[in-house]
C-alpha positions in Angstrom: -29.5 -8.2 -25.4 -27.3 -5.2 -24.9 -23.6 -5.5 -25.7 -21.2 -3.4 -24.8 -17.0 -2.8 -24.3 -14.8 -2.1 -21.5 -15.1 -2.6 -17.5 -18.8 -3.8 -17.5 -18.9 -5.6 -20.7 -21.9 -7.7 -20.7 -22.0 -11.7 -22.9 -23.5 -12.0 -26.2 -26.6 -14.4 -25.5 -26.9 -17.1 -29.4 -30.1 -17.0 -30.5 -31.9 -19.5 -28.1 -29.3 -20.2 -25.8 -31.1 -18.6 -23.1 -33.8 -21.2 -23.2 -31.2 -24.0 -22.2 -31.2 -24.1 -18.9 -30.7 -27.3 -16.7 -32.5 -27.3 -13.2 -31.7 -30.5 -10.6 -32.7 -30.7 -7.5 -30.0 -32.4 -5.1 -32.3 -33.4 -2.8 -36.3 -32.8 -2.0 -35.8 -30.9 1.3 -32.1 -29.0 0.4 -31.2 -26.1 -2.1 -32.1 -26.4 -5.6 -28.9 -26.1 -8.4 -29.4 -24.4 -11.4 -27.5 -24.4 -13.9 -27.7 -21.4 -16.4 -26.2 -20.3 -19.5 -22.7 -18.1 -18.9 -23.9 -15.3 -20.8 -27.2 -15.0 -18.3 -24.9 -15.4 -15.2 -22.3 -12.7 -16.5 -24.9 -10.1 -17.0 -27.2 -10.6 -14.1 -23.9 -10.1 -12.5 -23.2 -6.6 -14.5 -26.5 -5.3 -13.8 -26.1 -6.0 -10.0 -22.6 -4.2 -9.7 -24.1 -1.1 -11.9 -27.2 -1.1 -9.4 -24.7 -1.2 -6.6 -25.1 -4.7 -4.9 -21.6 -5.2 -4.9 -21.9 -8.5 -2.9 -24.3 -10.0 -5.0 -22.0 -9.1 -8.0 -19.2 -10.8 -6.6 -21.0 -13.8 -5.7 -22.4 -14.0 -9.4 -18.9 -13.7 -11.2 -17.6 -16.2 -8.9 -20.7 -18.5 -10.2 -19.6 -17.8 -13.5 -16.0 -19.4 -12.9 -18.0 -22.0 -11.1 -20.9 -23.2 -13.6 -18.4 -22.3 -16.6 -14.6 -22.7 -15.7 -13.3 -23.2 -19.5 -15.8 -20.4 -21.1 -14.0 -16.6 -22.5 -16.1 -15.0 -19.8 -14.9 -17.1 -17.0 -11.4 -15.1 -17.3 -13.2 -11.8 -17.2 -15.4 -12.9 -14.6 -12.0 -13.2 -12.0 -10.7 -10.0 -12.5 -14.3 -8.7 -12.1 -15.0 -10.5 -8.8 -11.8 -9.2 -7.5 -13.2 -5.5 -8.8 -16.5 -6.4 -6.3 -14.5 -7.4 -3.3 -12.6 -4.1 -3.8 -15.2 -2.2 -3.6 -16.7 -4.2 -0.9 -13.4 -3.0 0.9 -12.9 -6.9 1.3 -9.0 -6.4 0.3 -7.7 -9.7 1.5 -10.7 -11.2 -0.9 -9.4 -9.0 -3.7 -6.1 -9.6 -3.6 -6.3 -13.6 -3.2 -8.6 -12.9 -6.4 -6.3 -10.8 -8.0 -3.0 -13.1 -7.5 -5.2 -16.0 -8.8 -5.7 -14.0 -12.0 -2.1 -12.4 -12.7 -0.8 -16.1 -12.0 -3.3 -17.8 -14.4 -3.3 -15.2 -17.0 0.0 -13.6 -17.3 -0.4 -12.5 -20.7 -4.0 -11.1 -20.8 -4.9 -7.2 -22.3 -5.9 -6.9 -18.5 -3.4 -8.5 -16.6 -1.7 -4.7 -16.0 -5.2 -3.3 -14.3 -5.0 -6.6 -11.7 -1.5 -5.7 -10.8 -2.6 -2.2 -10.0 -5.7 -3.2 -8.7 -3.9 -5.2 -6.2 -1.4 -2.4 -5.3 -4.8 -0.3 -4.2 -6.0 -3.1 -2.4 -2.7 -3.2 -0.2 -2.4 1.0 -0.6 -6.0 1.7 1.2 -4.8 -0.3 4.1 -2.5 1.6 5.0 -2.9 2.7 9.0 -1.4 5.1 11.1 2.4 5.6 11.7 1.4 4.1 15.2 0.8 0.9 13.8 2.6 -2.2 12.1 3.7 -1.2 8.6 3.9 -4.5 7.0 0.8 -3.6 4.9 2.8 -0.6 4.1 5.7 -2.5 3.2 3.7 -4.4 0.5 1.8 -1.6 -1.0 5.3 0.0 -1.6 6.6 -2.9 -3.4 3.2 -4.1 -4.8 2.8 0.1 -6.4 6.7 -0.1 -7.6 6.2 -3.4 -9.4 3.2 -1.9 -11.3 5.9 1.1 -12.0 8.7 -1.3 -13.3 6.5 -3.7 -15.6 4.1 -1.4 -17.2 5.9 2.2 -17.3 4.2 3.8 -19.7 0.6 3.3 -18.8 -2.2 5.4 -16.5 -1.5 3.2 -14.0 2.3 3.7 -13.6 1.4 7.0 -13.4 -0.7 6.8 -10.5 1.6 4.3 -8.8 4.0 6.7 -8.8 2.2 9.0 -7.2 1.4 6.7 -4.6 4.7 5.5 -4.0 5.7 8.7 -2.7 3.5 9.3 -0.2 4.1 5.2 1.2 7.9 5.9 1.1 6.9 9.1 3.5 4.8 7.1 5.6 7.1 4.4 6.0 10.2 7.0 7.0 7.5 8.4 9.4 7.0 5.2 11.5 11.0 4.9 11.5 11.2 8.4 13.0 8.7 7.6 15.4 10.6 4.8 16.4 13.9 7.0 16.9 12.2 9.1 18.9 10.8 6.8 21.1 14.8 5.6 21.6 15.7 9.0 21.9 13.4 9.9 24.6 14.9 7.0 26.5 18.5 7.6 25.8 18.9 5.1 23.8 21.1 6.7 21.5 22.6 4.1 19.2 19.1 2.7 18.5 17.6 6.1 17.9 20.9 6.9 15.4 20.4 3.9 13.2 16.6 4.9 12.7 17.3 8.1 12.0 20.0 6.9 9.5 17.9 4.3 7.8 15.9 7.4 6.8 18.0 9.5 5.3 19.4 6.2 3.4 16.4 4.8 2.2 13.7 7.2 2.3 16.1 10.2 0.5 13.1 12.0 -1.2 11.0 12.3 2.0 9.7 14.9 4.1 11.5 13.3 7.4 15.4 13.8 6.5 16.0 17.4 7.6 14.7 16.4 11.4 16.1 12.9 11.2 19.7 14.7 10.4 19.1 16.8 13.4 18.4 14.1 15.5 21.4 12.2 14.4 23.3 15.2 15.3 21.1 15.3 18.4 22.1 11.8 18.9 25.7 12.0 18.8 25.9 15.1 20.8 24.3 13.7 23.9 27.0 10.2 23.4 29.7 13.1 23.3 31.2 12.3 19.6 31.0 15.6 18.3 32.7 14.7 14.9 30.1 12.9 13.6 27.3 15.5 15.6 28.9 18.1 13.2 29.3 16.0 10.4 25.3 15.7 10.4 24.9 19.2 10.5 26.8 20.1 8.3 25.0 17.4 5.9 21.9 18.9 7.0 23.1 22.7 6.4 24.4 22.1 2.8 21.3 20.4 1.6 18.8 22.1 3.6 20.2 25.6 4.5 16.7 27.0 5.1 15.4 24.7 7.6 14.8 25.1 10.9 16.3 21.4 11.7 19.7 23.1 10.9 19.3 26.3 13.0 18.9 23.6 15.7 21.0 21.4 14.8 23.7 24.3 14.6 22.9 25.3 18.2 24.0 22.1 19.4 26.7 21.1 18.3 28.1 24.9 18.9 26.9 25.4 22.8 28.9 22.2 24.5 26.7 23.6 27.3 23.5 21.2 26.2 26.0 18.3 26.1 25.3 15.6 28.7 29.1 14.0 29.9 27.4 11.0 31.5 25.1 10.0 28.8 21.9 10.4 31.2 18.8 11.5 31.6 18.6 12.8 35.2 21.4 15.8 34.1 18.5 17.4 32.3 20.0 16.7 28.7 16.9 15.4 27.2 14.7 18.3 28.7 17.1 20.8 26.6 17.1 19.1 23.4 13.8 17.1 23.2 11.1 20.0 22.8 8.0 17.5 23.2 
């Protein structure tokens, strides 16, 4: 019998343990029960996750736990069920698996790759901006609690990689939101969108536009201090964008501004370009 370290570490079979094994049958016309050794369980299980049947690895880790709760490979076995389900794409399965594991085994050498593990389950769910962010929501905070507990390893790394391309999606469904008030003129709605942006979501790709639609914003409700006050925001930290050369066009040509706060004056049509 092979042994080996690491991810697909197979179980030391003693010297005649893999005769052992316990057959009942539960009844004469239903499923036979077998009950084998751990070590045979484990690495029939290895073998069928290096062959690629991912489901019938998962299935034989799980047996593992199942014949053998209290055994050393029972613990391994978890975290590499949860590793089969991910692969499997089954993320909720994973990360039931996964949760399981980090709240049985706090302290184990792995415990680190489950957390992370977990944050790709939530992370390669993620769907379009057009869609509810909630998984979103809890890849963000799943990838920063990998950051904050283990800083230092390959997997803080890549978390933080990760997080900032979930922070820009996240700021991406709030400026689609604004938008979708500011089409309608609902400018107070689309203002604290475009605000909750440029407060929470500071490093992302969306604050230039969502300061020119903040300016945008106030211009149409006619408050031009705090239409200028974006701009000028905009214009010190982004001086080179093209938000601010539009952002500067507004709030200098009182021409585009609409006195009654409605669409029919043909306000929107001069500042919304879509």
């Amino acid at each position: 019998m092979r042994v080996r370290t690491g991810k697909f570490a197979r179980a030391v079979v003693p010297l005649g343990l893999a005769s052992m094994i316990l057959a009942a049958c539960s009844s004469d016309d239903g499923p036979t029960y077998v009950e084998r050794p751990v070590e045979d369980i484990y690495n029939e299980a290895v073998d069928n996750l290096e062959a690629g049947r991912v489901q019938a690895a998962a299935e034989e880790f799980d047996e593992v736990e199942r014949q053998h709760p209290y055994s050393i490979w029972a613990t391994k076995a978890q975290l590499m069920a949860a590793y089969s389900y991910y692969l499997r794409q089954e993320h909720d399965d994973a990360i039931l698996s996964l949760d399981r594991f980090i709240q049985l085994h706090p302290g184990n050498p792995d415990v680190a790759y489950a957390y992370y593990l977990k944050s790709l389950s939530y992370y390669e769910q993620i769907s379009d901006v057009g869609r509810d962010q909630r998984t979103t929501q809890l890849a963000l905070e799943s990838l920063e609690e990998v950051s904050r507990r283990f800083p230092e390893t390959s997997y803080a790394r890549d978390a933080r990689l990760k997080l900032d391309l979930t922070r820009d999606h996240l700021a991406g469904k709030e400026m689609e939101i604004g938008r979708f008030y500011l089409r309608r003129g609902h400018y107070l709605a689309a203002i604290n969108r475009f605000k909750r942006v440029v407060e929470d979501y500071q490093t992302t790709t969306h604050v230039p536009e969502a300061l020119h639609r903040i300016a945008e914003s106030y211009t149409a409700l006619g408050i031009e201090p705090e239409a200028r006050k974006a701009a000028a925001v905009l214009g010190h930290n982004y001086p080179g964008s093209e938000w601010y050369v539009d952002s500067y066009a507004i709030v200098e040509d009182a021409s585009v501004r609409d006195p009654l706060g409605t669409q029919e004056s043909g306000f929107l049509s001069k500042l919304w370009p879509f």
